[in-house]
N, C-alpha and C positions, 0 to 999 in steps of 0.2 A: 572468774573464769566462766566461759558460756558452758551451753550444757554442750553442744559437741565437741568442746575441747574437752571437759570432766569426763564425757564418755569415752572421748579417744583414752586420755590418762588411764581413765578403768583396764579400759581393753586392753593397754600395752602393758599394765601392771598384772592381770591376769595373765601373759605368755609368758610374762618372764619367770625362770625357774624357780622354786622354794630358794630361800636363802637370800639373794641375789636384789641387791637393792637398786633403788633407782638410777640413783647415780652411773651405778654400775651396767647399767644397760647400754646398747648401744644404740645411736641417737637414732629415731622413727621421722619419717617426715610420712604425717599424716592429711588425708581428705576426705568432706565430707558433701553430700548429695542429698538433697531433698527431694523424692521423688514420692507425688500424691500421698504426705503425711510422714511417709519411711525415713528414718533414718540412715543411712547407709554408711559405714565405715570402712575405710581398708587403709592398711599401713605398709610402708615399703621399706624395709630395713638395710641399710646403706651395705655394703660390700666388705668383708673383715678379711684378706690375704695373708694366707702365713708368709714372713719374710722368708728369703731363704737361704738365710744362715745357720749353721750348722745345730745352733740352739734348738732355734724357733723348729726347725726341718724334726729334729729331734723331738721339743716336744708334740707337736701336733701330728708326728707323723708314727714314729717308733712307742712313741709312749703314750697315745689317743688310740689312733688309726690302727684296729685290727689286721686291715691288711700289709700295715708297709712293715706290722712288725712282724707278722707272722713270716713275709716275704721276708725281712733281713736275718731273723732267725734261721729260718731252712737254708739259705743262703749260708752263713757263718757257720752255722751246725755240721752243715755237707762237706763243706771244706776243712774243715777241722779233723775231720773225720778222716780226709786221706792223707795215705804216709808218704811219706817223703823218703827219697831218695838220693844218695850223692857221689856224684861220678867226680874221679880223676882224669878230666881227660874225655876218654871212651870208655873206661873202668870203672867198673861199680866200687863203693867202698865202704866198707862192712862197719869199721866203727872207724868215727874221728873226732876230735872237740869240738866240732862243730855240731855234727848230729847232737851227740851229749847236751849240747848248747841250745837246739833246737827242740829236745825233749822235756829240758827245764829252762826258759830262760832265765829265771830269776825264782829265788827264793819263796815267792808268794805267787807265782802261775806257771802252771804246764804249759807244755805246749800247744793242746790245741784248744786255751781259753786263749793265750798271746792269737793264736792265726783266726780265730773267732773274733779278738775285739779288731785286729786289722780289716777284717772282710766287714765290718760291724763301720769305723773310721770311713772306709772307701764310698760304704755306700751310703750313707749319709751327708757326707762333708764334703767326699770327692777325692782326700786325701788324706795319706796316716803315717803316721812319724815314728821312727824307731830311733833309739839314744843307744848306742854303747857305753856301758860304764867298761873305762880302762884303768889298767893297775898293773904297772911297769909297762906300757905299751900295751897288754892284752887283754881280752873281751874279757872278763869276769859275767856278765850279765847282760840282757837287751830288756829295756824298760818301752811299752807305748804310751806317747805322749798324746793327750788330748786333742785333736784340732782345733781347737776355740781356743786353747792358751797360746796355742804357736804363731808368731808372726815373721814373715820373710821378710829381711832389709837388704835392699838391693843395691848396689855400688851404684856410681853415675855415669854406667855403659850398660845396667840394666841385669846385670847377672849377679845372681844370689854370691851377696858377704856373710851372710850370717844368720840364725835364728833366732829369736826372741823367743825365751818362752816362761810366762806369766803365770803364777800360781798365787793365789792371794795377792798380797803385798812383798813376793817375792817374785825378782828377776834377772832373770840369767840367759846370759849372750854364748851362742853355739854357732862357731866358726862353723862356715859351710865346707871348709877348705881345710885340712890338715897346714900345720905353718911349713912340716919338713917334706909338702907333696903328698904323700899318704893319703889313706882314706878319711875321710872324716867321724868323726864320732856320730851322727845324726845322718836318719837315711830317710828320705822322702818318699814317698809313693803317690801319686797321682794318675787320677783318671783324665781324661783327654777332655782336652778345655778347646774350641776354639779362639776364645777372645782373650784370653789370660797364658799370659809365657809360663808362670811358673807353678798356679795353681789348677787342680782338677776340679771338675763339675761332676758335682752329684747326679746321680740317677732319679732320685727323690724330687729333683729341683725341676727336672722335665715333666715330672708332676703334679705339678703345684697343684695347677686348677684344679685336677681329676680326687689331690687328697680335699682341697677344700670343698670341693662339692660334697663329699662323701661326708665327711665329718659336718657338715653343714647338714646335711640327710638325718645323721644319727642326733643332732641338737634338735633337729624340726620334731622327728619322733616322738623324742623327751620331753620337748617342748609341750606335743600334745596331748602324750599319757597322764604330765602334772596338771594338764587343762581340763579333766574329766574323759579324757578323746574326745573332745568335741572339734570343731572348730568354730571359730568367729563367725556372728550374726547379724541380725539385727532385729531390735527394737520396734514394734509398729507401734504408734496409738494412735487410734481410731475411737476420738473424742466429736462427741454432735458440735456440730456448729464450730470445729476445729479447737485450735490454743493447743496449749503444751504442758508438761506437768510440770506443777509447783516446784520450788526448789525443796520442800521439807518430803514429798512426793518419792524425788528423783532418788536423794540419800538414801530414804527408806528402801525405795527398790535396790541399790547400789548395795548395799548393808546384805539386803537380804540374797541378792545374785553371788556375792563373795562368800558368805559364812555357809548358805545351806547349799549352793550347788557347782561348789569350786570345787577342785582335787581330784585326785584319782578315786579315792576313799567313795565319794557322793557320786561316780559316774553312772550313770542312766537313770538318777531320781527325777520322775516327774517334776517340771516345771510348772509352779502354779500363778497364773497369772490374772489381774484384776484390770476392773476402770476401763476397759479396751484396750487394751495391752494385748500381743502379739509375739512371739518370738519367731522370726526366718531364719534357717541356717543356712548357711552360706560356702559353698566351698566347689574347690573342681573337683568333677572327677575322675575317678583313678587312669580313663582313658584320656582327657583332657593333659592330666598331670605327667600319667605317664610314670610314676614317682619311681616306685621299684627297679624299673625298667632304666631309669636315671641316676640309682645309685649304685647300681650293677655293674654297669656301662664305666664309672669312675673308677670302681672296684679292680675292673680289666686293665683299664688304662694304669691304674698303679703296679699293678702286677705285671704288665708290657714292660713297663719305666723299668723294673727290676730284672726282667725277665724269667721271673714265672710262668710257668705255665698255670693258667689260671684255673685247670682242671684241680690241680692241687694243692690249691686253699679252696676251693669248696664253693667256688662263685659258679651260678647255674648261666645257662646260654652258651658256655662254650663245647663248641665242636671240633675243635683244631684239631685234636688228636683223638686215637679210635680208642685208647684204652688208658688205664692210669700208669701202666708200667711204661708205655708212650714216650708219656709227659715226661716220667721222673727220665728215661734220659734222654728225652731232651735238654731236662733242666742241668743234667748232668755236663752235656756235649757244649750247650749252647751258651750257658754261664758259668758254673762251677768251676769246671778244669780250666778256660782261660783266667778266669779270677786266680785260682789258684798258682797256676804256670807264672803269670803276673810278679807274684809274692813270691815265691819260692827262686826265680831269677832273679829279681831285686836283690834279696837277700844272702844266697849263694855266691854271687858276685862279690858284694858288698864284703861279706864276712870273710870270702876267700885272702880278699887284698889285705884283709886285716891279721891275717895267717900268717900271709906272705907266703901264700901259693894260690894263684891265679887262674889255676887251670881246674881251679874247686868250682861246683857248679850243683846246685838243688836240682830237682826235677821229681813228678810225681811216679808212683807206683799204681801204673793202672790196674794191675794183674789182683791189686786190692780193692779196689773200687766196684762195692757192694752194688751201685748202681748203674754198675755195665757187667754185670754179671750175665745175664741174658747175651748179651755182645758176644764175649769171652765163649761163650758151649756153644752158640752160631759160628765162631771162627774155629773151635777146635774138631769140630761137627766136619766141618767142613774139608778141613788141612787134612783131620783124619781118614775120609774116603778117596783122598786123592792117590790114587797108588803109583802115580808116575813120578812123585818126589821121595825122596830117601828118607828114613828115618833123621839125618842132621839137617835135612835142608825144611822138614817138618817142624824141628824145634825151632832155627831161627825163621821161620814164616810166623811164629805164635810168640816171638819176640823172647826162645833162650839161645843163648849160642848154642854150639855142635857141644859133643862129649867128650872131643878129642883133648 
């Protein structure tokens, strides 16, 4: 090997993190420059895309990416958080096995981890599956099923036969169709796809680039804390009469560049250099690069993708809104309650048919929702000074009926 390939080798083997062996790097195509004695090196590291399947979206995003988690938590948390409500009809209705059903779905989760991991499903995958376990015909329990185990098998007119759904080395076929009409035991939810009849598209997926950048920011970071903070240089030597250094020379500097002034541990020791030897550092500057200003910028963009208001993970530059209370409802108006309304129709519907009353129907309880509280003393504020409406026509304007 020449010495600017050994040196490139060096170079690349010093970014890469502790631990992290060669192999396992990702492949560099490097070039090298002689310019009056200099050495010059720079590397160009090929492009790494998270797929975006429900996995990869997951891990790189929800379980890397402080922001897409932070975003799908507040997201699943908010909503969880509001109660539900169920009308007969136009009639509220106080208690029914459905409620019940909805407060516990199953023996190992309440109910608002069940509407946390569906809001959790949605927006990562794009869609989330609920199973009925029935026993004589009736709901005993609602389990959610994975999106990455479930597969849709479609007849040959294109409309869903069936579910597939994969757990280890176990599989099992879920009629999309009751045989006697009826509802089915398995309920889909899907977010709005254009290219695909029967599956949703994640919100995650529309920001791909914006997570990989960003996580691409926070490896550079790491990158360079375990490199001493430095970055990449170059070598002069400045030898009379020119030539190059030996090879027994070159190891000896190479030995001594890794052991005494690699790590984080040795950052800012004096570099002592001999023979005519030189060190340039080499890098852009933060105005050139722009860096911060770059991962900020991905930061918004994931948080758009979710809709977030990006006031409230903590990302600086935005001005959209004048306050934080603002934000939260917006995030309230603008995501939450339609996500919620979403799930809670599906569901309603779904489960009513499975009653065998139809006219059962979920819906939320705004008059609980901590984050239009502000809303709520603006509209009763208001209803209240109006003296040309009546005491009954006061309560149903703030959404109670009369007293009669």
């Amino acid at each position: 090997m020449g010495l600017a390939g050994t040196i490139a080798g060096w170079l690349g083997a010093a970014s890469r993190p502790p631990g992290e062996s060669a192999s396992a790097a990702p492949a560099e195509q490097k070039s090298t420059a002689t310019v009056a004695g200099t050495l010059v090196f720079t590397g160009r590291d090929e492009g790494i895309w998270t797929e975006r399947s429900y996995a990869a979206l997951s891990r790189a995003g929800f379980m890397q990416n402080p922001v897409a988690y932070r975003s799908v938590r507040l997201i699943g948390e908010a909503a969880a958080a509001i109660p539900l409500v169920l009308y007969d009809g136009t009639s509220e209705v106080a208690a029914h096995r459905l409620l019940d059903l909805m407060r516990r779905p199953n023996p190992m989760s309440a109910g608002a981890a069940f509407v946390e991991t569906l809001c959790g499903h949605l927006l990562l995958a794009g869609n989330a599956y609920v199973e009925a376990a029935l026993l004589d015909g009736e709901v005993k329990a609602l389990h959610v099923l994975r999106p990455d185990r479930v597969r849709l098998i479609a007849d040959t007119d294109g409309w869903p036969e069936a579910f597939e759904y994969r757990a280890g080395t176990t599989v099992r076929r879920i009629a999309a169709e009751a045989p006697d009409g009826g509802p089915a035991s398995i309920l889909q939810l899907s977010l709005f796809h254009p290219l695909d009849d029967h599956r949703g598209y994640p919100p995650l997926g529309a920001a791909q680039s914006a997570l990989d950048l960003h996580n691409a920011a926070a490896r550079w970071n790491r990158a360079l804390l375990d490199n001493s903070a430095r970055p990449s240089g170059a070598l002069i030597y400045k030898a009379e009469g020119g030539g190059n250094l030996s090879p027994d020379q070159f190891d000896r500097l190479k030995a001594e560049l890794e052991t005494g002034y690699s790590g984080a541990a040795r950052a800012g020791r004096p570099l002592l250099l001999e023979g005519g030897l030189d060190w340039k550092a080499m890098a852009l500057s933060p105005k050139d690069m722009d860096f911060v200003e770059a991962k900020n910028g991905a930061a918004r963009d994931i948080a758009l993708a979710f809709g977030v208001p990006p006031m409230l993970l903590g990302i600086p530059g935005d001005l959209t809104y004048a306050n934080y209370a603002e934000a939260n409802r917006a995030l309230y108006r603008l995501t939450v309650l339609p996500l919620v309304k979403r799930i809670a129709g599906a569901l309603g519907g779904w489960l009513g048919a499975h009653f065998g009353e139809p006219e059962l129907s979920l819906s939320v309880d705004l008059d609980a929702v901590e984050g239009l509280s502000a809303e709520r003393e603006a509209l009763w504020t208001r209803v209240g000074a109006a003296d040309f409406l009546s005491r009954d026509e006061k309560r149903e304007a703030v959404g109670y009926g009369s007293e009669d």
